[in-house]
MOPAC internal coordinates of N, CA, C and O (Angstrom, degrees):
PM7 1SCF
backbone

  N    0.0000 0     0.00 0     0.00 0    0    0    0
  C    1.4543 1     0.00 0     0.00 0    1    0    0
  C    1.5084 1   107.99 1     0.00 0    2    1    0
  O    1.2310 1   120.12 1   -57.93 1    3    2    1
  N    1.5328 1   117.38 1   122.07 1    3    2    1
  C    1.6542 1   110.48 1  -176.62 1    5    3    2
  C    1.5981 1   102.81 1   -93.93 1    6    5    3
  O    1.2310 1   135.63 1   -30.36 1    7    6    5
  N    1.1282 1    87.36 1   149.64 1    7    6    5
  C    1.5992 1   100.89 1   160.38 1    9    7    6
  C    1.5817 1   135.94 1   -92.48 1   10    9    7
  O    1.2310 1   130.46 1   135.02 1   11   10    9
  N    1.2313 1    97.42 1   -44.98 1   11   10    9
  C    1.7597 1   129.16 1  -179.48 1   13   11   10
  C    1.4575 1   125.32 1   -82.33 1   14   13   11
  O    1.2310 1   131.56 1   133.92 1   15   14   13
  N    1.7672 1    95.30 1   -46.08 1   15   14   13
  C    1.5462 1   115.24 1  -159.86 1   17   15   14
  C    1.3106 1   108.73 1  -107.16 1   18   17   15
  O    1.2310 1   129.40 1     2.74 1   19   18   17
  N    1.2274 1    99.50 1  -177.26 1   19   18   17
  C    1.2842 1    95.39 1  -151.49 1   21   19   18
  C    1.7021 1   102.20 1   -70.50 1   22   21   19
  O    1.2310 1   117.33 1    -9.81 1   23   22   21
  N    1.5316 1   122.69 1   170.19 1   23   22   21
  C    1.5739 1   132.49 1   160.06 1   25   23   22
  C    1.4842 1   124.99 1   -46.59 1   26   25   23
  O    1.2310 1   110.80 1   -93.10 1   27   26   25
  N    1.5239 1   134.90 1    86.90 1   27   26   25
  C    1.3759 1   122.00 1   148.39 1   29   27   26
  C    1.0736 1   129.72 1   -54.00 1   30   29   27
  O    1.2310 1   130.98 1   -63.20 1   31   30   29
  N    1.6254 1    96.42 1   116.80 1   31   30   29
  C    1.2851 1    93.51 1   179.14 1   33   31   30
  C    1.6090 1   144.01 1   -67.23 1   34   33   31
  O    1.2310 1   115.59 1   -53.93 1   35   34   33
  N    1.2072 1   125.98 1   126.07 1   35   34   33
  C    1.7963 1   108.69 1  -166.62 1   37   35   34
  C    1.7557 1   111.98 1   114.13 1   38   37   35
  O    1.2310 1   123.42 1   170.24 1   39   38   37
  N    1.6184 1   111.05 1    -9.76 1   39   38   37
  C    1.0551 1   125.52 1  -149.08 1   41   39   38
  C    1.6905 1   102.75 1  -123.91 1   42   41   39
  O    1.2310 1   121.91 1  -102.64 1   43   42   41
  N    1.5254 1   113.94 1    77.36 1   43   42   41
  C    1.0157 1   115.25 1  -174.05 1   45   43   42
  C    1.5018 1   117.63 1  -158.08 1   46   45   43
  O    1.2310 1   119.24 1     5.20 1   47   46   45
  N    1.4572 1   119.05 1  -174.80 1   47   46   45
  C    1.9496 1   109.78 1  -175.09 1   49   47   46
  C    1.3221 1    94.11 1   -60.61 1   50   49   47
  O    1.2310 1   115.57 1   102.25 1   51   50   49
  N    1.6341 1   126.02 1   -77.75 1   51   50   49
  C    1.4660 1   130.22 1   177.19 1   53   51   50
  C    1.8162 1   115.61 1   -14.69 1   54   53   51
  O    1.2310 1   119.77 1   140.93 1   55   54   53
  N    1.0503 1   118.05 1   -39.07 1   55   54   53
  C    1.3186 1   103.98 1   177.54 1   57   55   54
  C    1.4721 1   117.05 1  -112.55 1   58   57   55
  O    1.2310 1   125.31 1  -155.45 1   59   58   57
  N    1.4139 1   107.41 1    24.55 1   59   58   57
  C    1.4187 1   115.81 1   178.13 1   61   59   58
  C    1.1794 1   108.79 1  -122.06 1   62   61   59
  O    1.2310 1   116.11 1   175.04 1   63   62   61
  N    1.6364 1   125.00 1    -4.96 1   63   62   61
  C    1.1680 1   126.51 1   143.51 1   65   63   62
  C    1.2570 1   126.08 1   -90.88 1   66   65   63
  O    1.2310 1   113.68 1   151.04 1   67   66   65
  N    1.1037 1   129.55 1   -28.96 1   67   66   65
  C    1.8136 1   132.50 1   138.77 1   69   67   66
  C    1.7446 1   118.22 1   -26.54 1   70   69   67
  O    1.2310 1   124.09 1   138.44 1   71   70   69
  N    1.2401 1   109.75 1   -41.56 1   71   70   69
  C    1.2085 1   123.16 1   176.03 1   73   71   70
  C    1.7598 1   110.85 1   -63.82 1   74   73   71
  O    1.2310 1   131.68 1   131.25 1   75   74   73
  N    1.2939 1    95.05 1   -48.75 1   75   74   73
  C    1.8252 1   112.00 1  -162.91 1   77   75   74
  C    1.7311 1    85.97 1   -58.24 1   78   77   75
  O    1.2310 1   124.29 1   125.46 1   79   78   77
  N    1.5475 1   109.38 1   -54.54 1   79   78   77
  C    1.1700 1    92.42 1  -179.02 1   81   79   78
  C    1.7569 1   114.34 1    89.17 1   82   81   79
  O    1.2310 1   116.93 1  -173.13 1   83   82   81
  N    1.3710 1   123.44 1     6.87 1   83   82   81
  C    1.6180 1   123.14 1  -160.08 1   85   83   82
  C    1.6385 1    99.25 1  -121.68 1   86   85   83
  O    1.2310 1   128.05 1   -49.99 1   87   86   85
  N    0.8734 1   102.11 1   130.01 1   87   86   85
  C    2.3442 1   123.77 1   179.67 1   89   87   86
  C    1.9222 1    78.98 1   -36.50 1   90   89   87
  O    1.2310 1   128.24 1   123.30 1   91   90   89
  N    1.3845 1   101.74 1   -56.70 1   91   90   89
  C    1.6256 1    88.98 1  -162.61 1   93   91   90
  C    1.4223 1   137.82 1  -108.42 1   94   93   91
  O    1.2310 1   125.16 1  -134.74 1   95   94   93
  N    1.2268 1   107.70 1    45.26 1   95   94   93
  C    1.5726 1   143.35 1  -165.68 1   97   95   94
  C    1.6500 1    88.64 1  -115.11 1   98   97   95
  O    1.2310 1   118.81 1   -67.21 1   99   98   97
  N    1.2446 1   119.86 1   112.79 1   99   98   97
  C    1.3298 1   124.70 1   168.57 1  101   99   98
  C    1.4069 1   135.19 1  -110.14 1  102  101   99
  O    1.2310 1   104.35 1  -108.49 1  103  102  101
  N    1.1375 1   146.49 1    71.51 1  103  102  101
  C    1.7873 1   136.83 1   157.47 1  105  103  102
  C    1.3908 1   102.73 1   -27.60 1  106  105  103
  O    1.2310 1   132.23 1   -70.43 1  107  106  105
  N    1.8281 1    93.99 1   109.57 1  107  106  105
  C    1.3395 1   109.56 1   156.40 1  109  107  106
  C    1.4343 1   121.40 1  -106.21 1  110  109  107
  O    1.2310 1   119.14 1   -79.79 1  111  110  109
  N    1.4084 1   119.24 1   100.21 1  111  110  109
  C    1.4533 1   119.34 1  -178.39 1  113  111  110
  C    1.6399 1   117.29 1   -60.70 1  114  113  111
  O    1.2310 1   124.11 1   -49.38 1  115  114  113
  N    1.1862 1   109.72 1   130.62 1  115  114  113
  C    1.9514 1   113.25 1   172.79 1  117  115  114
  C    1.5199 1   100.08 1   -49.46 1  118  117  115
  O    1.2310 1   125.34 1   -31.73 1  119  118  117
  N    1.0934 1   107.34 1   148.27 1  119  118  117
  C    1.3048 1   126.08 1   169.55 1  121  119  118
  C    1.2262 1   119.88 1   -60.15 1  122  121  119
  O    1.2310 1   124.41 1   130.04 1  123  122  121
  N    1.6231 1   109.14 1   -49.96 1  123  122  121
  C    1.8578 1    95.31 1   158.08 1  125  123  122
  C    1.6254 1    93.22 1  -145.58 1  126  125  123
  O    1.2310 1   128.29 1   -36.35 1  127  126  125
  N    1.7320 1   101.64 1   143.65 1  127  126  125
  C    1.1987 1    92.63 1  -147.40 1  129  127  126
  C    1.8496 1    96.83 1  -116.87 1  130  129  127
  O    1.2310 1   130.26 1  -148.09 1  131  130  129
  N    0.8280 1    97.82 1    31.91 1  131  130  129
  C    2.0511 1   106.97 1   167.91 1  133  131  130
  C    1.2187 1    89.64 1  -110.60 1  134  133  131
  O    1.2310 1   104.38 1  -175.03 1  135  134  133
  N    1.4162 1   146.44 1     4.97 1  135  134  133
  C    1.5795 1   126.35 1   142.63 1  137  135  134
  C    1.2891 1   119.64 1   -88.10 1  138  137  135
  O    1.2310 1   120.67 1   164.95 1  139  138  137
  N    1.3859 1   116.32 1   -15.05 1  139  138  137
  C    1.5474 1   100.43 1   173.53 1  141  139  138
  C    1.3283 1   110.82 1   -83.89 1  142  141  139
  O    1.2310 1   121.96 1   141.05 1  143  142  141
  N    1.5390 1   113.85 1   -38.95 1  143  142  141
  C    1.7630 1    98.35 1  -177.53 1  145  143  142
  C    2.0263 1   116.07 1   -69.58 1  146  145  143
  O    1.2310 1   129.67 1  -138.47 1  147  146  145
  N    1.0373 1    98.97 1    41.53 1  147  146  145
  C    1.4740 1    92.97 1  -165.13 1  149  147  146
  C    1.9960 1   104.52 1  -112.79 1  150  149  147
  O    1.2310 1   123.38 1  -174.68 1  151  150  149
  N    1.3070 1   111.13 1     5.32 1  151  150  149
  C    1.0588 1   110.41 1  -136.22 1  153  151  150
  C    1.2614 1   161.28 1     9.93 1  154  153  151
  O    1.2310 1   130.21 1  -157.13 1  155  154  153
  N    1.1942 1    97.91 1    22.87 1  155  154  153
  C    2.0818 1   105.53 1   167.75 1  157  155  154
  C    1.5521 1   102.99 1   -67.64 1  158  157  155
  O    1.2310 1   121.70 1   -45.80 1  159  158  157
  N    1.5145 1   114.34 1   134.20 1  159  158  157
  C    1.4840 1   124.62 1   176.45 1  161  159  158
  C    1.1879 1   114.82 1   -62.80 1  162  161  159
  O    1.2310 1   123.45 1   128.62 1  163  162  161
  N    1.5796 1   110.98 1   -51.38 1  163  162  161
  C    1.6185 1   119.73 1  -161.70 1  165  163  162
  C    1.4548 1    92.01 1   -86.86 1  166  165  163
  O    1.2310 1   104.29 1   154.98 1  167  166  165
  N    1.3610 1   146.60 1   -25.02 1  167  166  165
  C    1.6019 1   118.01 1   146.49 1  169  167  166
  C    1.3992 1   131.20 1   -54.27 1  170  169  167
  O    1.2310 1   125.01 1   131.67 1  171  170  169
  N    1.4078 1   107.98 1   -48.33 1  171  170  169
  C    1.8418 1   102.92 1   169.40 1  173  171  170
  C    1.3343 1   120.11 1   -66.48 1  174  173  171
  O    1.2310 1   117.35 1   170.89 1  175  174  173
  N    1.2059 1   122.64 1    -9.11 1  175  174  173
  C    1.4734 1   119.07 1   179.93 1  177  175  174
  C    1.7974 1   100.93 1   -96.22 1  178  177  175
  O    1.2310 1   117.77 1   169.24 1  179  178  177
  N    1.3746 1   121.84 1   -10.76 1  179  178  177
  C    1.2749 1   123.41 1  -160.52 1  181  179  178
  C    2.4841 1    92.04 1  -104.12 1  182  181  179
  O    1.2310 1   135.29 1   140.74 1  183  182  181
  N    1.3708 1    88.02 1   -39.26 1  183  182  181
  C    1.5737 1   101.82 1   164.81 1  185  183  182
  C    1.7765 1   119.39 1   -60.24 1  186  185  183
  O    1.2310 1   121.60 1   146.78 1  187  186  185
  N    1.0926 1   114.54 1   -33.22 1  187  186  185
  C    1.5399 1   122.34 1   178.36 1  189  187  186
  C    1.4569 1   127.06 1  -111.18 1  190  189  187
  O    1.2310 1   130.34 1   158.05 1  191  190  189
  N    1.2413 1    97.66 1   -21.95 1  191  190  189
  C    2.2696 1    94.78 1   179.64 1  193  191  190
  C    0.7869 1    96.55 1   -65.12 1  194  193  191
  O    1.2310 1   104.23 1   144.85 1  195  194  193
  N    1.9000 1   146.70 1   -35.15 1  195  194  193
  C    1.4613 1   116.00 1  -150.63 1  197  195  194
  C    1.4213 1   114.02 1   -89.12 1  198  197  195
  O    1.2310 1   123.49 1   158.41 1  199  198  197
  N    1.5917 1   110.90 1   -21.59 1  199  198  197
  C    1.4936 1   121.84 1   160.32 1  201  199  198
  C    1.5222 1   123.16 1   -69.98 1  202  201  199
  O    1.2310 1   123.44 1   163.19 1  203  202  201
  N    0.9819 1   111.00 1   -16.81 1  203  202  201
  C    1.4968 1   122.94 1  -173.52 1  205  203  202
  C    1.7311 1    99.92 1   -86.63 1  206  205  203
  O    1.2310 1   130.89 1   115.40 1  207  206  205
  N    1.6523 1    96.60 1   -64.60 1  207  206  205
  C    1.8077 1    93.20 1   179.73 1  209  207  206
  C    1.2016 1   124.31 1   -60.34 1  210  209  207
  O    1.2310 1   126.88 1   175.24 1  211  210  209
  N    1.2658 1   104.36 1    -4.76 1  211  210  209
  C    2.2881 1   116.17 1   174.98 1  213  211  210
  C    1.3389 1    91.71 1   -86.72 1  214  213  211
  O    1.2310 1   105.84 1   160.36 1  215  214  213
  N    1.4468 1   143.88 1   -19.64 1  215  214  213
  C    1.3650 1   106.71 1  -169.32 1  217  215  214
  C    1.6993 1   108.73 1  -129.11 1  218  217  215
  O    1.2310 1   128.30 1   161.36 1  219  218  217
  N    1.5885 1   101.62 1   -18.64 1  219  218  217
  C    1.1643 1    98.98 1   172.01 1  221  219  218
  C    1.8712 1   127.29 1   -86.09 1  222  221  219
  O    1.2310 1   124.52 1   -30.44 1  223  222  221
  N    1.3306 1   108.92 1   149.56 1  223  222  221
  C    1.8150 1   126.37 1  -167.15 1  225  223  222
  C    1.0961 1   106.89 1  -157.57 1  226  225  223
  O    1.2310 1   129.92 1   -39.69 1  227  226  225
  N    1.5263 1    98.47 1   140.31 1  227  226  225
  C    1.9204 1   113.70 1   172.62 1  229  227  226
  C    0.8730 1    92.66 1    42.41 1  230  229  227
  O    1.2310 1   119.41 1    42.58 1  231  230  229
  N    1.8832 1   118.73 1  -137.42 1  231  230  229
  C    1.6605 1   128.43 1  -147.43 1  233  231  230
  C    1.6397 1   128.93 1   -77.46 1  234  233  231
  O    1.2310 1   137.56 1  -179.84 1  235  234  233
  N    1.4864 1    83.58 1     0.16 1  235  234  233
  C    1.8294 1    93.15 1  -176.41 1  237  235  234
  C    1.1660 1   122.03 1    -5.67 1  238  237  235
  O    1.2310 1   112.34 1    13.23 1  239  238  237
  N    1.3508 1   132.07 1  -166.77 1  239  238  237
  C    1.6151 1   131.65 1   139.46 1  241  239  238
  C    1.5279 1    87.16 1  -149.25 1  242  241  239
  O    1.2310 1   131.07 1   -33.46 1  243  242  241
  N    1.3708 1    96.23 1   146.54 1  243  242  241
  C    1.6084 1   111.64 1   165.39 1  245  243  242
  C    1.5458 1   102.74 1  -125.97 1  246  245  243
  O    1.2310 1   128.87 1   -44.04 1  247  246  245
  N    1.4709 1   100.51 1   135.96 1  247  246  245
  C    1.5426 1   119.06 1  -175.31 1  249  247  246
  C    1.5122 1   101.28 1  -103.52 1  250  249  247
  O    1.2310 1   115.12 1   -66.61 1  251  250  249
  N    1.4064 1   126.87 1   113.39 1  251  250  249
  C    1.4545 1   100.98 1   173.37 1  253  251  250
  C    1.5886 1    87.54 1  -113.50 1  254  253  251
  O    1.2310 1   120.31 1   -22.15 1  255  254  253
  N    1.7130 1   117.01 1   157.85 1  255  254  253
  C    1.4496 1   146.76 1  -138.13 1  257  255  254
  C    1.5878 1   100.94 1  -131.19 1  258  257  255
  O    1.2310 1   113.87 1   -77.42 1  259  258  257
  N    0.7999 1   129.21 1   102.58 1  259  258  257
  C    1.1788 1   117.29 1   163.04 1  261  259  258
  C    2.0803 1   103.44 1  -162.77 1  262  261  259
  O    1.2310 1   132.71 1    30.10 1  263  262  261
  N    1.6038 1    93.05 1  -149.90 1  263  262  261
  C    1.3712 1   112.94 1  -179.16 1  265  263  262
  C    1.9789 1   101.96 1  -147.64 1  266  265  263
  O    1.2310 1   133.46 1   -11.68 1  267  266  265
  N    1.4294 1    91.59 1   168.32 1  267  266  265
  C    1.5769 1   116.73 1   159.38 1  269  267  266
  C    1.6157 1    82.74 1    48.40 1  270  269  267
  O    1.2310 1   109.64 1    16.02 1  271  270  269
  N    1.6217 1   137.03 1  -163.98 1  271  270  269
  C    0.9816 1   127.38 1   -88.91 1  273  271  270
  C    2.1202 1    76.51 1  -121.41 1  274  273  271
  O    1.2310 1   121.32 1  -119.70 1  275  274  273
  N    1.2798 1   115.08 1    60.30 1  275  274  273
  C    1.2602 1   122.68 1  -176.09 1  277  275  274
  C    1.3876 1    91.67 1   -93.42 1  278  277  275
  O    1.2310 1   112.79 1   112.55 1  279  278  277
  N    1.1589 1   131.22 1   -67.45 1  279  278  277
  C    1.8423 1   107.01 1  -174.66 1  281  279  278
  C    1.2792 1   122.90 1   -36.38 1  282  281  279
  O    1.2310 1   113.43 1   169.75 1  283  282  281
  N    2.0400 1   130.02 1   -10.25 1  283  282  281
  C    1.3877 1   106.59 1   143.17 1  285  283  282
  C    1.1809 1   115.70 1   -76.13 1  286  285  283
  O    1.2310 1   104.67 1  -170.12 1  287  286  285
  N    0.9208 1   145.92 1     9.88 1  287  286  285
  C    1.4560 1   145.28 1   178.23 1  289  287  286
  C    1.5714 1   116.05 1   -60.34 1  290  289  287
  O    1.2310 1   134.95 1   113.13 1  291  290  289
  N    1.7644 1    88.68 1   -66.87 1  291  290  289
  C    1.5903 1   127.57 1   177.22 1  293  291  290
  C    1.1922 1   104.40 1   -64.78 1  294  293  291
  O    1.2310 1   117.90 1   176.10 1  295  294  293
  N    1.2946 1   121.61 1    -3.90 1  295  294  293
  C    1.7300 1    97.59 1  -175.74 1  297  295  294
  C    1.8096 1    90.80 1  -105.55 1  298  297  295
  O    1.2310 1   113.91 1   160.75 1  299  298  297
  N    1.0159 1   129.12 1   -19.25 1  299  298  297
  C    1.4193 1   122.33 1   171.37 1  301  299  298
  C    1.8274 1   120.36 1   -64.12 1  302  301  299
  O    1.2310 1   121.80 1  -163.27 1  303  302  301
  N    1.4028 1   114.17 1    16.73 1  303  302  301
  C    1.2305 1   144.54 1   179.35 1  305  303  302
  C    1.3202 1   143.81 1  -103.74 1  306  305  303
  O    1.2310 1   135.31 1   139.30 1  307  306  305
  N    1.3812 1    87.99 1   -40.70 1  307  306  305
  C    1.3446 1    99.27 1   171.91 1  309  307  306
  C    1.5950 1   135.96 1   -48.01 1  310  309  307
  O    1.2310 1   123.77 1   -11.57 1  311  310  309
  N    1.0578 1   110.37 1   168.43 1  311  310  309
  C    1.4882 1   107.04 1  -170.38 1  313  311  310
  C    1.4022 1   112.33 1  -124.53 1  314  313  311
  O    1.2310 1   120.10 1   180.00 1  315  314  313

């Protein structure tokens, strides 16, 4: 996964859950997703909870995927 450089193509969460291949491995797409590549936090976190809180329960795990300064991302998640 790059951070800096440029985009491989093919090389992303969507096809790394394609990969996993499991009934219960889920791609949750942002709700609209020219706010997440924008980097403001409190838009990508405002683009993804509502898909996230529809699917996640009890012991889940949510993996969020990214680069550069995404662990604030993930911390708007927590439980």
């Amino acid at each position: 996964y790059v951070a800096r450089s440029k985009h491989i193509p093919g090389i992303d969460s969507k096809s790394m859950v394609k990969e996993i291949n499991k009934e219960n491995v889920l791609y949750l797409e942002p709700i609209e997703t020219n706010l997440t590549s924008q980097g403001n936090l409190s838009d990508m976190k405002a683009a993804l909870k509502p898909n996230i809180d529809k699917h996640l329960e009890g012991c889940d795990y949510l993996f969020i995927v990214g680069a550069g300064n995404i662990s604030k991302t993930a911390d708007g998640f927590k439980r």
